[in-house]
SEVEXNU-946406 format. One record per residue (C-alpha): z, y, x; residue in three letters; residue number from 1. Coordinates in nm, 2 decimals, decimal comma, m for minus. Layout:
BEGIN
Z:Y:X:ala:NUM
...
This chain:
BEGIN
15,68:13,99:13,89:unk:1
15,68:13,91:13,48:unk:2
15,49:13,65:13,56:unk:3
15,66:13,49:13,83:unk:4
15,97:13,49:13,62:unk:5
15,80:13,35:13,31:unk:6
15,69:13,07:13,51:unk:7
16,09:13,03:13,71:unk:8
16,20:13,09:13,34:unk:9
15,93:12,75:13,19:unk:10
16,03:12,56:13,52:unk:11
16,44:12,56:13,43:unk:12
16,36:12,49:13,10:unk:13
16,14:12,15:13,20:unk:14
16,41:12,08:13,46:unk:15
16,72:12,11:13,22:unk:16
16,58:11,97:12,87:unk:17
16,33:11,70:13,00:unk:18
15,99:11,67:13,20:unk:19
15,60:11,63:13,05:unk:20
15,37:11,42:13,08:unk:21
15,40:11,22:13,36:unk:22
15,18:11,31:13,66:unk:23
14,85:11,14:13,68:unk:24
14,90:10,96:13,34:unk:25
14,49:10,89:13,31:unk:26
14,53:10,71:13,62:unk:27
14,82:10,50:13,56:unk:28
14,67:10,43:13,22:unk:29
14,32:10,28:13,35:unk:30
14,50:10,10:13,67:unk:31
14,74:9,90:13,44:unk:32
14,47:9,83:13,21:unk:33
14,24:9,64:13,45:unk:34
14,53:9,50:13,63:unk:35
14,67:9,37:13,30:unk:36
14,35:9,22:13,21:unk:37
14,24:9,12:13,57:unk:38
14,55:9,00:13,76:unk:39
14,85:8,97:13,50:unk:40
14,67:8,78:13,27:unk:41
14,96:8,67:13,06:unk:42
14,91:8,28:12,90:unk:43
15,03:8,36:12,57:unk:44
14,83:8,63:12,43:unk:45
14,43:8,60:12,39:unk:46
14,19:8,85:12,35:unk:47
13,85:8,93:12,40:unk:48
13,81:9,16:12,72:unk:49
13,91:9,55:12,67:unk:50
13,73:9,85:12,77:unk:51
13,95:10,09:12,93:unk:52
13,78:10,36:12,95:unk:53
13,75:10,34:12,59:unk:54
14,09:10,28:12,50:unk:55
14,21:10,63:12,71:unk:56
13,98:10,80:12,53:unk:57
14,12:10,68:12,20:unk:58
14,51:10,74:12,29:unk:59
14,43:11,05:12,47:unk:60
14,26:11,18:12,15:unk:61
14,55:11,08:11,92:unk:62
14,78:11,36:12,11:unk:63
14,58:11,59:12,31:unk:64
14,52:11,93:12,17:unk:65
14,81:11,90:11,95:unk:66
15,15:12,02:11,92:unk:67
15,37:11,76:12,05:unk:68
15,56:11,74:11,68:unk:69
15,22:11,78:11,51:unk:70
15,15:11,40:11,61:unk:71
15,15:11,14:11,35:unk:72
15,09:10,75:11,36:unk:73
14,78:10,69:11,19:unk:74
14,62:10,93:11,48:unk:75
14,69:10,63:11,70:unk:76
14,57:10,34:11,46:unk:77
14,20:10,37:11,62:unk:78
14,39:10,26:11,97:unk:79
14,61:10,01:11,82:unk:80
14,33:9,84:11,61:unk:81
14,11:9,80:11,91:unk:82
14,38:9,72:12,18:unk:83
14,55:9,45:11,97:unk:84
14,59:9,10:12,08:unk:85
14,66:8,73:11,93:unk:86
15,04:8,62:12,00:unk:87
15,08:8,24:12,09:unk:88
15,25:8,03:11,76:unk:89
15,67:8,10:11,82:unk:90
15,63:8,29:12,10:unk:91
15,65:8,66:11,96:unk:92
16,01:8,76:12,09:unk:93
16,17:9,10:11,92:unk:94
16,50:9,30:12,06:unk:95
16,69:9,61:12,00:unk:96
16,99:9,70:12,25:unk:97
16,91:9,38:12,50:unk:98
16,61:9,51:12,68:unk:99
16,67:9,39:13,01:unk:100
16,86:9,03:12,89:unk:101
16,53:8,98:12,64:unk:102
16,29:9,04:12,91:unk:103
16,42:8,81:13,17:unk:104
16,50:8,58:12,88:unk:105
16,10:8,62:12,81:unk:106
16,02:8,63:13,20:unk:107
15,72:8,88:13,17:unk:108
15,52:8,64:12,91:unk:109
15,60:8,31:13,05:unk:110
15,80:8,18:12,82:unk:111
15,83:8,45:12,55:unk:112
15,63:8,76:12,48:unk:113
15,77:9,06:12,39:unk:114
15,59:9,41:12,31:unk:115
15,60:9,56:12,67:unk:116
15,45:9,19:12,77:unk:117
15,13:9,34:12,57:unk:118
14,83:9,49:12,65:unk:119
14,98:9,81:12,43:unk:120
15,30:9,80:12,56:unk:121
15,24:9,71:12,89:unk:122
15,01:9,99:12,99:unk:123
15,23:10,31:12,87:unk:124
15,60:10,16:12,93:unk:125
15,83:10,41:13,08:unk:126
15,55:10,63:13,07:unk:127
15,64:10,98:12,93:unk:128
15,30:11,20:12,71:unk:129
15,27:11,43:12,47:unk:130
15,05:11,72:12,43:unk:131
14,96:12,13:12,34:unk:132
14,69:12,36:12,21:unk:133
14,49:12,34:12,52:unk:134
14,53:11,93:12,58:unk:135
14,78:11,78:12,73:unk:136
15,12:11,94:12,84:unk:137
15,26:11,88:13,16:unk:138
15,50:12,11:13,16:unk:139
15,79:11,99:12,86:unk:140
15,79:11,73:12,57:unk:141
16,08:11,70:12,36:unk:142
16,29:11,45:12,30:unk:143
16,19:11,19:12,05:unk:144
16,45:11,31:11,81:unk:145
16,34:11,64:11,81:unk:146
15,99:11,59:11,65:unk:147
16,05:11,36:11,32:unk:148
15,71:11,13:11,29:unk:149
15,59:11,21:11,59:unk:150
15,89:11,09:11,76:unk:151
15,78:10,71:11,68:unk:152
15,43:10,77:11,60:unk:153
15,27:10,54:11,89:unk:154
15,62:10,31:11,93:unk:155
15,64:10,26:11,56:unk:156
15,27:10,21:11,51:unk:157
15,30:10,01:11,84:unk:158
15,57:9,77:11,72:unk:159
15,42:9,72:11,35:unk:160
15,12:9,60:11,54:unk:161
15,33:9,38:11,75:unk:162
15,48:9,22:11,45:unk:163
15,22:9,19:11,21:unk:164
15,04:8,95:11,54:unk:165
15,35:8,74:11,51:unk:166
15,33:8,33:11,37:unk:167
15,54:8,04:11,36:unk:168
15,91:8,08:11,44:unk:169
15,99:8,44:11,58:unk:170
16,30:8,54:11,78:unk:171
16,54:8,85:11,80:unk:172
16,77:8,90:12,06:unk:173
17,09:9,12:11,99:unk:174
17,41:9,24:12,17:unk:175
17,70:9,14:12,01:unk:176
17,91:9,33:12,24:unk:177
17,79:9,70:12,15:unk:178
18,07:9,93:12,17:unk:179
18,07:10,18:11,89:unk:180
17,71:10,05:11,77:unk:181
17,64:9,76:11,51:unk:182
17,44:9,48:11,67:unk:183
17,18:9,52:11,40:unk:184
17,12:9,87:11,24:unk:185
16,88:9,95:10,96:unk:186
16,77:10,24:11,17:unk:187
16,64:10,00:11,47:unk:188
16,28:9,96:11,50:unk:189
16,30:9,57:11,40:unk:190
16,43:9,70:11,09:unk:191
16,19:10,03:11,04:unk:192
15,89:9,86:11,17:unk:193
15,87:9,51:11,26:unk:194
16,09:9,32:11,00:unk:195
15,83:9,48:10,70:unk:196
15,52:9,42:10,93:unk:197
15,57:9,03:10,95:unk:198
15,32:8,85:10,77:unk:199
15,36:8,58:10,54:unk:200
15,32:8,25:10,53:unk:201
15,19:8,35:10,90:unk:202
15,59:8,37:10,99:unk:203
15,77:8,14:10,92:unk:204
16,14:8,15:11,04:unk:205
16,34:8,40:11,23:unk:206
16,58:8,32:11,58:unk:207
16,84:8,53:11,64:unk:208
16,99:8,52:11,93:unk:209
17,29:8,68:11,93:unk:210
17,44:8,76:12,32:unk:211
17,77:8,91:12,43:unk:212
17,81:9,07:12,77:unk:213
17,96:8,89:13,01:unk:214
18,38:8,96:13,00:unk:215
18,36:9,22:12,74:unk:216
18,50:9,15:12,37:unk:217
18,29:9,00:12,09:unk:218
18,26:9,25:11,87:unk:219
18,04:9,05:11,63:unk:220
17,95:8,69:11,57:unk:221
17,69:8,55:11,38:unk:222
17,92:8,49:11,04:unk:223
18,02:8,85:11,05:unk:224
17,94:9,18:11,05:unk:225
17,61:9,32:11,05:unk:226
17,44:8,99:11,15:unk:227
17,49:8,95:10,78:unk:228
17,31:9,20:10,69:unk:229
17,05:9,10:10,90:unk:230
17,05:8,76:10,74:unk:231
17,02:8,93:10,39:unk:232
16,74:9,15:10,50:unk:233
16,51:8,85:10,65:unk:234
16,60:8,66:10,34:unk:235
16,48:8,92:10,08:unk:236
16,13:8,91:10,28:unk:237
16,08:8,51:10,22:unk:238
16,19:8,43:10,52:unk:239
16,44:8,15:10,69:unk:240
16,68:8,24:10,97:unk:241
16,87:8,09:11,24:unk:242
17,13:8,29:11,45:unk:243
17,32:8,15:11,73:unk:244
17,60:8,27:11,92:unk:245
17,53:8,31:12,32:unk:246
17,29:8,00:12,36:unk:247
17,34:7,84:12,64:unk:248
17,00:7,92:12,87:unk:249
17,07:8,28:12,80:unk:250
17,43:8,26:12,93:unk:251
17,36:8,10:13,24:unk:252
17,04:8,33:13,29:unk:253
17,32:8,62:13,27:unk:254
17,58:8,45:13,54:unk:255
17,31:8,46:13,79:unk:256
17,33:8,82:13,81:unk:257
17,74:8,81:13,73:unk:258
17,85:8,43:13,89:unk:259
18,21:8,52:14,01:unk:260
18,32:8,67:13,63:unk:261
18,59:8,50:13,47:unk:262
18,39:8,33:13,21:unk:263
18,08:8,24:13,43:unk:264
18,32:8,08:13,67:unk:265
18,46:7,92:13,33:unk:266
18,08:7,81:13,21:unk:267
18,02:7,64:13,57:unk:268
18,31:7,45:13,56:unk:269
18,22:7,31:13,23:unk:270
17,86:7,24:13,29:unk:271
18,03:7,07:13,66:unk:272
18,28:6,87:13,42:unk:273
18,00:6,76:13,21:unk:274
17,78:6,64:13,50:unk:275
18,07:6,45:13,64:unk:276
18,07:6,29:13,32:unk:277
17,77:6,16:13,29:unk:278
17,71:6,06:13,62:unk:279
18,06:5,82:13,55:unk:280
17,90:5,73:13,22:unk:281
17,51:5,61:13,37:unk:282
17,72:5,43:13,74:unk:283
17,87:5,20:13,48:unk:284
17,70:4,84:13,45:unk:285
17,43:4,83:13,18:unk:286
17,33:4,54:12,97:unk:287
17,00:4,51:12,86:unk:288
16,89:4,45:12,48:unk:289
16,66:4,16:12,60:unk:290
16,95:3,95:12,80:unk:291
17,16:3,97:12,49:unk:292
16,91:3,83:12,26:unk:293
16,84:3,60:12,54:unk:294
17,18:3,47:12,61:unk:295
17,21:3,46:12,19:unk:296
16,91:3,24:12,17:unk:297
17,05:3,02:12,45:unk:298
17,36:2,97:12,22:unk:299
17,17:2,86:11,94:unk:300
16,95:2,62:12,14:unk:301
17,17:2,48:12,45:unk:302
16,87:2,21:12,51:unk:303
């Protein structure tokens, strides 16, 4: 009877404060590899092909048979090193507090990359692991906050390696609209990790893209704020920046999912205006270059 209640007293403990490692987490690891590699095949990042076998044994080794605090980055720099891959020129994108606005923005690789559109971060996102003195524990890991280093010992490491792939022009999407929260923080992981991870003269300029959710107050614009510290920060590292106030594709992206808000009804009237426009402006009556020199040389030569 001890033991049953010991066990009752482990399960409320999981249930209340978090779950383990997720359930079949060797198999989820392997499947996503060769699918990555086999069917996903993402245009924009090149590398040679990857042995998956090998690379579970290396991330399984970096936290297995350790407290789940007593994990620190370098025990997953073997992994990084040999799962890293080469980031098409200007297509590395970076975001902190826009997850789902960056990766449709990025449509899974197509047009941008982010780090979940890689190999690394593709084959453990939203995947939960961590592990105990006899491997790997199913039962409870902590939060992230709870455990110091180990808390961003494979993200950090994970978005260093990201970075330091990076060339050309690089972009950073950011919410302008954050309630309570900064649009850029020192504390982020582009600031922690990626920011002193980009190589130079490799990078070259950095895009931010600052968005604001759709009807909600602008709580910061590019000339204000913490945009500008942002702005100082990529400066001090050699670099150029850019930083642009809801572009245009990313706003319309965003009315798809929102079309009958105020200011996506607003946007499609404008763009509508502006198509009326220039379909008035090309039915007008052109007059080519070539008749006007033509009727000017007639002029000068009425024989």
């Amino acid at each position: 009877m001890v033991s049953l209640h010991i066990v009752i007293q482990l399960a409320l403990i999981a249930l209340v404060a978090g779950s383990g490692t997720t359930p079949h987490i060797r198999e989820i690891f392997l499947g996503r590899c060769w699918a990555y590699q086999e069917v996903i095949k993402p245009q924009h990042l090149h590398s040679d092909v990857k042995n998956c076998e090998l690379l579970w044994d290396m991330f399984v080794t970096a936290f297995s048979n350790k407290g789940p605090c007593d994990v620190t980055s370098q025990e997953y720099a073997p992994f990084m090193s040999q799962a890293s891959q080469e980031i098409a020129r200007n297509k590395a994108m970076f975001w902190s507090g826009t997850y789902q606005i960056a990766h449709q923005f990025a449509e899974n690789g197509k047009r941008f990359v982010t780090l979940e559109d890689t190999l690394i971060g593709y084959i453990v996102n939203s995947v939960t692991w961590c592990g105990d003195n006899a491997g790997i524990n199913y039962m409870y890991c902590p939060p992230w906050y709870e455990c110091a280093e180990a808390g961003t010992a494979f993200w950090g490491s994970a978005s260093s390696e990201f970075a330091s792939s990076a060339r050309g022009n690089i972009t950073i999407v950011l919410d302008g609209s954050r309630d309570g929260k900064p649009a850029y923080s020192k504390d982020s992981y582009f600031a922690k990790f990626e920011l002193p991870a980009l190589r130079l003269p490799d990078v070259t300029r950095v895009n931010i893209l600052l968005v604001h959710d759709i009807d909600k107050p602008r709580r910061e614009m590019c000339d204000n704020g913490s945009l500008l510290s942002l702005q100082d920060d990529i400066a001090a590292r050699g670099l150029k920046s850019t930083c642009v106030d809801d572009p245009d594709t990313v706003i319309h992206l965003m009315c798809v999912d929102d079309p009958e808000s105020r200011e996506c009804q607003l946007v499609h009237k404008m763009a509508h205006n502006s198509q009326q426009k220039e379909a008035i402006l090309n039915a007008r009556p052109k007059r080519s270059v070539v008749n006007k020199f033509d009727r000017l040389h007639r002029n000068m030569h009425p024989f």
